[in-house]
N, C-alpha and C positions, 0 to 999 in steps of 0.2 A: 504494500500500500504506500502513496504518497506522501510527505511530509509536505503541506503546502508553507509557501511565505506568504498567500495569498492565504486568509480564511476560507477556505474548500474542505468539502465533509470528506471522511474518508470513505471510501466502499470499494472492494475487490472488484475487478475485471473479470469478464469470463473470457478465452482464448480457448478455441475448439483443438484438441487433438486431432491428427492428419494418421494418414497409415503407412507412413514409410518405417520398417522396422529393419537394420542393419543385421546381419549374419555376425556371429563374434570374429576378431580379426583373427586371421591364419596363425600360429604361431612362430615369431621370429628367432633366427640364431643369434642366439647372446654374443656380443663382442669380444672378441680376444684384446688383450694389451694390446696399444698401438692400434685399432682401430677406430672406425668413426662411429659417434652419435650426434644423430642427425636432430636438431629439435626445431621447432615453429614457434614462430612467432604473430600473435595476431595482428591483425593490419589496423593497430588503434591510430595510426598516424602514418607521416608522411614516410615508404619505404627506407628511406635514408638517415630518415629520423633514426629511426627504429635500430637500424640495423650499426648506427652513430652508439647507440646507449647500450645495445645487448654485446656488440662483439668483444671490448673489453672484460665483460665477466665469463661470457664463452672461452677463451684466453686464458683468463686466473685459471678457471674450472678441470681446461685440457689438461694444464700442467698436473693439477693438483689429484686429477683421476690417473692419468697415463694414458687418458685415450681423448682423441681427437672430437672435440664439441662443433660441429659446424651446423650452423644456423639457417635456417629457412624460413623466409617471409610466407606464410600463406595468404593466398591473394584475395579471399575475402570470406566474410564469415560465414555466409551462408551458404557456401560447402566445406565450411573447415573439419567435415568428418569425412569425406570421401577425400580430401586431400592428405589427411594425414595417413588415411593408408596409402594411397597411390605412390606420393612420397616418402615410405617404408620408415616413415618419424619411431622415434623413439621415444618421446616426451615434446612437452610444448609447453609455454607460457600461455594460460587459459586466464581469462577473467573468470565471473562469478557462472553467469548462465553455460558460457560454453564452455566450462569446467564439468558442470552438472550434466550437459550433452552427451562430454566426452566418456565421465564415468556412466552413463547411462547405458550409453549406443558401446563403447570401445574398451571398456572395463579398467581405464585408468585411475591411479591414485595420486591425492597430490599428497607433495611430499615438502615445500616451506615456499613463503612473501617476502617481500621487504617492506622493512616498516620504515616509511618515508624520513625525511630530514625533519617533517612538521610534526612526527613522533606518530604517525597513522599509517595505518596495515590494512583500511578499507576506502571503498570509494563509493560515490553515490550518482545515483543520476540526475542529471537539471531538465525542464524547458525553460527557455528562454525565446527571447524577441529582441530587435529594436526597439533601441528607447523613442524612438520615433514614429514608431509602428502604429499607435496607438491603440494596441492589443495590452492588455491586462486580464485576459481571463480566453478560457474555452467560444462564450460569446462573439466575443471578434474574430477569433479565426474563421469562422463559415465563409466558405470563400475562397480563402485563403492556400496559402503552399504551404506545406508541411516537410520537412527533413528527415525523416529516419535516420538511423546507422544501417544497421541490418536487421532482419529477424531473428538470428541468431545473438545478442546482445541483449542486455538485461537492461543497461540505463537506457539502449537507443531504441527501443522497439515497445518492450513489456510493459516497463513502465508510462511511457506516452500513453499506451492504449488503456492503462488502468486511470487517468488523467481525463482521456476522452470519457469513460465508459462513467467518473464521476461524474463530469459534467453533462452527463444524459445523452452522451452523443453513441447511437448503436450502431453507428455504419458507418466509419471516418471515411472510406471512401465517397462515401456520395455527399459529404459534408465538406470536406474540403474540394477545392479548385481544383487539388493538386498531391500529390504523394509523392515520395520516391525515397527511394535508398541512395544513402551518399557512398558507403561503403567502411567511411572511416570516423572517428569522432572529431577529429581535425578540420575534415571536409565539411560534415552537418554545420560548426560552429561558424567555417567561412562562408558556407551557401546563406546562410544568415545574414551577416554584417556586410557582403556583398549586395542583399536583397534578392539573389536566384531562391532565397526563402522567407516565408514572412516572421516561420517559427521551426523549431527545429529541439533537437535532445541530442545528449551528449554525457560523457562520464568529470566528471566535477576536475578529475586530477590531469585531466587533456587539458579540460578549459581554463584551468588556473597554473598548466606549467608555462600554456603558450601564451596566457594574459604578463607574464614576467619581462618578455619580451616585444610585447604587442598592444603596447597602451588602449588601440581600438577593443580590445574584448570586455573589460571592465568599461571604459568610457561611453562602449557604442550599445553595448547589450545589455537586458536585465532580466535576470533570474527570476521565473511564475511560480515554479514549483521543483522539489525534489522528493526522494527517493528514500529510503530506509537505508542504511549501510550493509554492505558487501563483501567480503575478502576480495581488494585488492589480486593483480594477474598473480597468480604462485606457479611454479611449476610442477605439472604433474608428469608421470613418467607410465610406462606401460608395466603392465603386473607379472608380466613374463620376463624382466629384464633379469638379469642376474643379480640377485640378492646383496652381492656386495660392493656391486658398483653402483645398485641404487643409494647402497649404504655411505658408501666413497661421496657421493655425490651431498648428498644430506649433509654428513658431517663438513665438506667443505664449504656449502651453502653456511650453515649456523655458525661456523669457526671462522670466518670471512673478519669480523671486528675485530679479530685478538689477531690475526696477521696484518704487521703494517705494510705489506703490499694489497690486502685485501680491502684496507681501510682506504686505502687510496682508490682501488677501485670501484668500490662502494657509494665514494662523495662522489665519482664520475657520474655515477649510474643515480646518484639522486637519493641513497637509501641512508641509513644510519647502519642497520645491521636484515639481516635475515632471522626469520621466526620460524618451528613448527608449526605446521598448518596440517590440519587434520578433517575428517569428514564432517566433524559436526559442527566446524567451523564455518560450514552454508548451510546451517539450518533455516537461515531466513529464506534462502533460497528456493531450497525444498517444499517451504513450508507456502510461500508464494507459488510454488508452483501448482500445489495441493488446490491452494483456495480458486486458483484461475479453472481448473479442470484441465490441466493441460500435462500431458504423461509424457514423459520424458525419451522411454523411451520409440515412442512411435511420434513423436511431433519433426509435423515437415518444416525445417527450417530454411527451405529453399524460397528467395526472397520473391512475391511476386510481383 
């Protein structure tokens, strides 16, 4: 459910379950020393971003396992399950929903987060607008263009439609002007402040790393509504991996603070230290997914 800044009631959404149900993944051969694991990275931002803030801990990580971590952009969420088998991944950095996906559909576990510089290990979702828009509420948009992330995303899709579903609106398709998936949460934010949208969603910790840099995101936009908090992206890994290199891995993840080359890499990357992260630590998730009616796993999150 929403946390409004606006006084808005709250009430769960309903999202219908689809019938796509994935076959469990093949079983992979465990890596020898010296070879590679491959892991994904979601597309929350710009490719180069992304691949700017993961490769340095990909880096620490190879040294400290003995085997080669090479990183994989997946190119959008809404087949970030058929991509990660196609691209025989090993683990991936999942946010909150398409963590839930993964352990649903692919029988992954996650295994630790980083808990940011601002001492935070979750993230939430916003709408937002133009402060010029003259939108303050669900009311104004009819009409209007709307941003998505993808359907696969928890702040860019679920929650919007739990927003809409408050505001009595049953069928944002025929309510708005306009829909579409941007793909990224970078992209929603700038389809916005550019005007190719009137209103748009987005994950809090995109919109305020790239407000640091970009005086327009605070100045130009303002926050309708957010989200319940999340576990932040953590990495999860596959359940067939070798025991001890998921184990190699973990400990390198949470012992990262007490090495001062990890500590270095760490301020890179934005973090203070790495945390256990475990299953119950998306019980909000779960538990939103319960109240929506929406099964995890047979939901098509193929964006339409």
């Amino acid at each position: 459910m929403l946390k409004k800044i606006l006084p808005i009631a709250l009430v769960a959404a309903v999202v219908a379950g689809c019938s796509r149900q994935e076959p469990p993944p093949p079983p992979k051969p465990n890596p020898s020393p010296g070879a590679t694991l491959r892991i994904g990275l979601i597309p929350e931002q710009n490719i180069f971003n992304q691949l700017e803030r993961y490769q340095p801990l990909a880096s620490y990580l190879s040294a400290r396992i003995g085997a080669k971590i090479e990183l994989k952009i997946l190119p959008r969420y809404g087949n970030i399950i058929d991509n990660f088998r196609s691209e025989n991944l090993d683990g991936a950095f999942f946010g909150s929903f398409t963590y839930a996906l993964a352990h649903a559909k692919l029988g992954l576990s996650v295994v630790a987060r980083p808990l940011s510089l601002d001492n935070t290990s979750t993230y939430y979702g916003m709408i937002f607008v133009r402060k010029d828009s003259g939108i303050r509420g669900i009311r104004e948009m009819k009409g209007k263009r709307f941003a998505f992330v993808d359907k696969a995303t928890t702040a860019g899709y679920l929650l919007p439609l739990d927003y809409f579903h408050e505001g009595g609106v049953k069928d944002y398709k025929s309510y708005f002007q306009e829909t579409y998936f941007t793909g990224t949460h970078q992209d929603s934010i700038y389809d916005v402040i550019a005007g190719r949208a009137d209103a748009g969603a987005a994950k809090d910790t995109i919109f305020f790393r790239l407000a640091k840099n970009d005086p327009r995101i605070l100045g130009d936009l303002m926050i309708l509504a957010r989200s319940p908090e999340v576990p932040e992206n953590a990495l999860a890994l596959r359940n067939d991996l070798d025991q001890s290199l998921k184990e190699g891995i973990r400990e390198a993840l949470l012992g990262m603070h007490d090495d001062p080359r990890g500590k270095e890499i760490l301020k890179m990357f934005g973090a203070i230290r790495f945390i256990e992260t475990v299953e119950e630590d998306y019980k909000a998730v779960y538990d939103y997914a319960r109240q929506v009616g929406l099964d995890l796993a047979t939901y098509d999150y193929i964006n339409d």
